[in-house]
C-alpha positions as CSV (number, residue, x, y, z in Angstrom):
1,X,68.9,117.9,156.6
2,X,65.9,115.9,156.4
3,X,66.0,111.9,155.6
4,X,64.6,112.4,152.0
5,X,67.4,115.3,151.3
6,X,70.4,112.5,153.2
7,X,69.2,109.7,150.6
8,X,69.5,111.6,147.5
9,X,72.8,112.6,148.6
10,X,73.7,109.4,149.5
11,X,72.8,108.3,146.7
12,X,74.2,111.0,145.0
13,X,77.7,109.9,146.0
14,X,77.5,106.4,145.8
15,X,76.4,107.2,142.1
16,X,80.0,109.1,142.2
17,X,82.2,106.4,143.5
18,X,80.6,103.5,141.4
19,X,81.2,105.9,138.3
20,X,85.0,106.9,139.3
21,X,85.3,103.0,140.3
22,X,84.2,102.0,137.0
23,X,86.0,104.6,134.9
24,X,89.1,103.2,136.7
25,X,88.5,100.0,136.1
26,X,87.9,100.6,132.7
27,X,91.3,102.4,132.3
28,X,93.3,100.2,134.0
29,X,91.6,97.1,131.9
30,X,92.9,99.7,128.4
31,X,96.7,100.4,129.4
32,X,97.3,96.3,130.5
33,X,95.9,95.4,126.9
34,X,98.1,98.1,125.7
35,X,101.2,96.6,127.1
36,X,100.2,92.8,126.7
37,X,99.6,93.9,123.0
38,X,103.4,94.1,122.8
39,X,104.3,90.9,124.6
40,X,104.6,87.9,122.3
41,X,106.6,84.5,122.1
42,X,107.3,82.0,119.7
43,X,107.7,78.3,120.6
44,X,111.4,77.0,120.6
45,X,112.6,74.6,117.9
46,X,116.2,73.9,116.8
47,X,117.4,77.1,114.9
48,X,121.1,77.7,113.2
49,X,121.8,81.1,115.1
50,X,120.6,83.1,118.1
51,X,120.7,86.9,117.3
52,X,120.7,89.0,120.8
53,X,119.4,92.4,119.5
54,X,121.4,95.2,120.8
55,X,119.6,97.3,124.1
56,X,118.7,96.4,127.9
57,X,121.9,94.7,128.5
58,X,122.9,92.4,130.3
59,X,119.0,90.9,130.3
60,X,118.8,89.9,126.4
61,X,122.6,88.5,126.1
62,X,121.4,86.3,129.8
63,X,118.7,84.5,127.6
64,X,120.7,84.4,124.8
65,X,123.6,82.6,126.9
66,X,120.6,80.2,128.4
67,X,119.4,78.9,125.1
68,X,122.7,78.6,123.6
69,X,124.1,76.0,127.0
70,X,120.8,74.8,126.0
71,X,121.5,73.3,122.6
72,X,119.1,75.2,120.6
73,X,121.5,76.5,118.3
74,X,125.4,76.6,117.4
75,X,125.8,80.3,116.8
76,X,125.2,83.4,118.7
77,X,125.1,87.0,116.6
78,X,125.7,90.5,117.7
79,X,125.6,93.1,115.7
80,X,127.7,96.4,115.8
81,X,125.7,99.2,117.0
82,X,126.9,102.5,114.7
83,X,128.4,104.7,116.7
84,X,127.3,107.7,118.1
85,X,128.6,111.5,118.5
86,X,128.9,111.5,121.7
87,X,131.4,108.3,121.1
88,X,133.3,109.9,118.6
89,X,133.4,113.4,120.4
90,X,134.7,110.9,123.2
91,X,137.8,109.3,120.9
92,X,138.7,113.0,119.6
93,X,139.3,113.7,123.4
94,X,141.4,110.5,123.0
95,X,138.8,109.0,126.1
96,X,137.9,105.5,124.2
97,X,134.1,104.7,125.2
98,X,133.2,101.3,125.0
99,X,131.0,100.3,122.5
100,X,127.6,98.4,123.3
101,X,128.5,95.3,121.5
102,X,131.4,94.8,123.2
103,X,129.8,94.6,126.5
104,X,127.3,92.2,124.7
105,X,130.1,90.2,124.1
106,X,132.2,90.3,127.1
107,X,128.9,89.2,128.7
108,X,128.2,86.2,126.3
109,X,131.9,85.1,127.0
110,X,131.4,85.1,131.2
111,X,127.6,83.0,130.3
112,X,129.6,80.3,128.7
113,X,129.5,81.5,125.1
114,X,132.6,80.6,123.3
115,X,133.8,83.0,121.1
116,X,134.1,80.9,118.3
117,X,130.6,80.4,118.5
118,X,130.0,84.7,118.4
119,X,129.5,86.0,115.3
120,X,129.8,89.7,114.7
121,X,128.9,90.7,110.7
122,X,130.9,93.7,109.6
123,X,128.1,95.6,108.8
124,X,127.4,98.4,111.8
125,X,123.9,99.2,112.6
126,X,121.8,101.5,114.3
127,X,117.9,100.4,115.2
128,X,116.0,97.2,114.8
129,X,115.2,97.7,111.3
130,X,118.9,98.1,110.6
131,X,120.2,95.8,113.0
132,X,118.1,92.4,111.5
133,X,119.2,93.6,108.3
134,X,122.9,93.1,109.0
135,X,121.6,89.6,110.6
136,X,119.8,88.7,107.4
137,X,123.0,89.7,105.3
138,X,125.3,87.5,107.4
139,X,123.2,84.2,106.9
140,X,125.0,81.8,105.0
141,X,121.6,79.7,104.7
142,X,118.0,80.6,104.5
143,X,117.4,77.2,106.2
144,X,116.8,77.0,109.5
145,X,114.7,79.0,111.6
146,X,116.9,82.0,114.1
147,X,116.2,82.9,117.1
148,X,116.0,86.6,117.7
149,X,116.1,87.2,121.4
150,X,114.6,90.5,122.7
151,X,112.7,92.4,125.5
152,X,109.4,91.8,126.3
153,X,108.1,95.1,125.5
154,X,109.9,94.8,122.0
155,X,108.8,91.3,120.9
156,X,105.8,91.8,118.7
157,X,108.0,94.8,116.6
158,X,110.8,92.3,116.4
159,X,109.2,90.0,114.8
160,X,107.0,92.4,112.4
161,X,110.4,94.1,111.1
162,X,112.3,90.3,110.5
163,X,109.0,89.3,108.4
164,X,109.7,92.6,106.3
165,X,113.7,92.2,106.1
166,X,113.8,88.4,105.2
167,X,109.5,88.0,103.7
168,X,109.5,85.4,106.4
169,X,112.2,82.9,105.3
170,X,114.2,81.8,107.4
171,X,111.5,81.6,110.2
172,X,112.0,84.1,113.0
173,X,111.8,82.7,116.7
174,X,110.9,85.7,119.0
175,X,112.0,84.7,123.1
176,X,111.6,87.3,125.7
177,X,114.5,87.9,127.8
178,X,113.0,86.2,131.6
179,X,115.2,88.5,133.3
180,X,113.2,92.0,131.9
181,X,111.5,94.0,134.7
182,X,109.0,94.9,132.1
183,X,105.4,94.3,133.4
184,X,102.6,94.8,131.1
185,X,99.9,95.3,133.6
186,X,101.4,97.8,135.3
187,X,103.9,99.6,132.8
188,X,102.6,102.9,133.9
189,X,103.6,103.1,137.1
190,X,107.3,103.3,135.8
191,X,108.8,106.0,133.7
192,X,111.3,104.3,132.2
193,X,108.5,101.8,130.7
194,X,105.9,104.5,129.7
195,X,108.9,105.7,127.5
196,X,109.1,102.3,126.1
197,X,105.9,101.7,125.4
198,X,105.4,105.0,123.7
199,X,108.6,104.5,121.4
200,X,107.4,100.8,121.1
201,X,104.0,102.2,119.4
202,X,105.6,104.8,117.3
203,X,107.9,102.4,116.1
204,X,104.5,100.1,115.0
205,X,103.7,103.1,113.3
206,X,106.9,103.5,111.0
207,X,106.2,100.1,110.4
208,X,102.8,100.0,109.2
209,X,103.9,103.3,107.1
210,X,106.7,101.6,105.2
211,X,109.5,102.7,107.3
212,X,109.3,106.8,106.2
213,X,111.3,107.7,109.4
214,X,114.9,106.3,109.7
215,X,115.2,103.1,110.2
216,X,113.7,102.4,113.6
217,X,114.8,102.8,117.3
């Protein structure tokens, strides 16, 4: 091969790499905006309840446990998650399968939570549409701000889907559970979180559509 041929192949590749580099680059800069999308947080203030949203327990009833030693509100609310075939095929077996609030509970009560300070409405509920719709309906007062505490990967819907069940009164306080593995630079490199993610977006989309699918995992 003679020196003119070697250069332009040289060349040639280094063109490659730098194009392959870039193209990485520029991927990898995409899916961390599409995960930090998701992420948001509202500064604390004094609120009259803390609502941990049903899912990725024990992380989101942890925080919820945290703020409430912390002072920053008197009441903690869980809501009853509806319950599900496989549950009831379970109970017609007569093989009772716990329910998820109960373990929210149970967890609250070991953090410290009294359980005159947990609130359960009566209402059952199934999704986060239906869920802060129970928590709306069991608010004596639209004073005072609530704190809704969730996942990362599920703040920003959280807080979307409170404005649209209460028009923004009382104030919703979004607060990430710390203890959530989620990472939103690198939520691709983890099944479990692509999943998330994806059902995170779709759910932004039944939002923005009016809610035309259910009521929203």
């Amino acid at each position: 091969m003679n020196p003119q041929s070697k250069r332009k192949r040289v060349l040639l590749y280094s063109a490659i790499v730098v194009l392959a580099l870039t193209v990485g680059f520029t991927r990898v800069h995409i899916l961390r905006a599409v995960g930090s999308f998701l992420v948001r947080e509202d500064t604390l203030q004094q609120a009259q309840a803390i609502v941990a949203l049903a899912g990725q327990t024990p992380f989101r009833e942890l925080e919820t446990a945290k703020l409430y030693r912390a002072g920053w509100a008197p009441l903690v609310i869980i809501v009853r998650g509806a319950q599900s075939d496989e549950a009831k095929a379970l109970l017609a077996l007569g093989i009772p399968a716990g329910e998820g609030w109960e373990v929210s509970r149970e967890v609250l009560l070991r953090q410290g939570v009294p359980s005159s300070a947990i609130m359960i409405p009566r209402a059952t509920a199934g999704g986060t549409l239906g869920e802060l719709q129970a928590v709306a309906q069991s608010l004596r007062s639209r004073d005072g701000a609530i704190i809704l505490v969730t996942s990362k990967y599920h703040a920003r819907r959280t807080q979307l889907t409170w404005n649209y069940v209460t028009d923004s009164r009382p104030r919703g306080i979004v607060r990430v559970a710390t203890g959530d593995p989620f990472d939103p630079v690198r939520w691709w490199r983890e099944r479990r979180f692509v999943l998330a993610v994806v059902r995170e977006y779709l759910g932004l989309v039944n939002y923005y559509a009016g809610f035309p699918v259910g009521s929203g995992a």
